[in-house]
N, C-alpha and C positions, 0 to 999 in steps of 0.2 A: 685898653682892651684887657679882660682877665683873665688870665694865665689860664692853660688848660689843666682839665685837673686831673688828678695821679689818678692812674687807672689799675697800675700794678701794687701790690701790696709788697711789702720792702721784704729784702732777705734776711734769714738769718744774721748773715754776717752786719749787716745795716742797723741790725736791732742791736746789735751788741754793740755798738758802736753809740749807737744811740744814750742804754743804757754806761758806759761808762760815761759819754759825756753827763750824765744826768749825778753822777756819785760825786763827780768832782765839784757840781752844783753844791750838792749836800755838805761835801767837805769845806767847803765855803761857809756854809752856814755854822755850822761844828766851829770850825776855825775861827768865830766871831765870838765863840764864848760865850757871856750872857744876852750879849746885845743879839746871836741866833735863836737865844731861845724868846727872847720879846719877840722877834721875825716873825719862829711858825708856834711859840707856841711850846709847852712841856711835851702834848703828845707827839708835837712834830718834829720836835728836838730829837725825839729818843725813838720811833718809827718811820720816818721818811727814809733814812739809810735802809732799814730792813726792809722794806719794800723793793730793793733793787738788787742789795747784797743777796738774799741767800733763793737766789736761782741755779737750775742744776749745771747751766755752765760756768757760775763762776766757782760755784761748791766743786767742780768736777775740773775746773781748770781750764776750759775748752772757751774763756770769755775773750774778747778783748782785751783783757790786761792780762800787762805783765807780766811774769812770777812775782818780785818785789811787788807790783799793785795789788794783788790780789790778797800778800799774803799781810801787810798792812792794811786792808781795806778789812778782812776777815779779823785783825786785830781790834779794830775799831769797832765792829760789831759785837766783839765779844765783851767790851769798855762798855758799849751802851745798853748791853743788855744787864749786865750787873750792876748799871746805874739804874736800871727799870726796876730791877727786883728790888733794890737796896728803898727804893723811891716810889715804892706803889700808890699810896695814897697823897703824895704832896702836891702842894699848890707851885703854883710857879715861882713866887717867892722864895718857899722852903727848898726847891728843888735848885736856885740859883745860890742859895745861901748855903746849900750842903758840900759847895765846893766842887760839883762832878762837872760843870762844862767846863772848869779852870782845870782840870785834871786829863779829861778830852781834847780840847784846842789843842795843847802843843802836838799831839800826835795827830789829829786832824791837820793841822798846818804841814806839818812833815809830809804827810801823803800827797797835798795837795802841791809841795815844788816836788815830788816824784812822779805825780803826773805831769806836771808842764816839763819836765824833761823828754819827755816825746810830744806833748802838745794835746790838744783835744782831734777827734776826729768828724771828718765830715757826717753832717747827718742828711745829705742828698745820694752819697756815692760812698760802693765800698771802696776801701783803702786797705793796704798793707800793714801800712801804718801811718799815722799823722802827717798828712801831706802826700805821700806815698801813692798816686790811685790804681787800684789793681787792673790790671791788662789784663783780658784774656789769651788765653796761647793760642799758636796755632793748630794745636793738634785737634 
């Protein structure tokens, strides 16, 4: 029989949740150095993090992460964005060869056992945190 289907649109809190599971994704990819950028790709390489990173709650603090995640993750954006501009016109070739994902990964990997020190979060239910699921009170 198939499941019934979601009828409520997810909260806030859920999206955020979501979205940090999705950066850890990314840090994954980053973290693999060249062999990520064959994965998605030179433009995927160096835009799939910014499509996540620079929303007003993680710019504003108010995300799902950490302070340490945030302020590493906000690190890391600022890395591939100076690889973008350093690297406008290159092929993927020139862009593995310029040495910027071997300069990336290790700070991509760092991030990524900063996040598994709290875990990833559910993406059905809010959480507190990793594991965590939030109660509501009684009041």
């Amino acid at each position: 029989m198939p499941a019934a289907p979601v009828t409520e649109d997810p909260s806030a809190r859920l999206i955020e949740q979501r979205v940090r599971n999705r950066i850890y994704e990314i840090l994954e990819i980053l973290a693999d150095c060249d062999n990520g950028v064959d994965l998605v790709g030179i433009s995927g390489y160096l835009n799939l993090f910014e499509d996540f990173v620079h929303r007003p709650s993680i710019e504003s603090g108010m995300s799902a992460l950490s302070r340490d995640e945030r302020a590493i993750v906000l690190e890391i954006a600022d890395f591939l964005e100076a690889a973008c501009a350093a690297t406008p016109d290159f092929t993927k070739a020139e862009f593995v060869e310029s040495d910027w994902p071997r300069q990336i990964a290790p700070k991509a990997r760092d991030a990524r056992l900063l996040f598994l020190q709290r875990g990833l979060f559910s993406e059905a239910f809010e959480e507190a945190e990793p594991g965590q699921r939030f109660v509501p009170s009684a009041n």
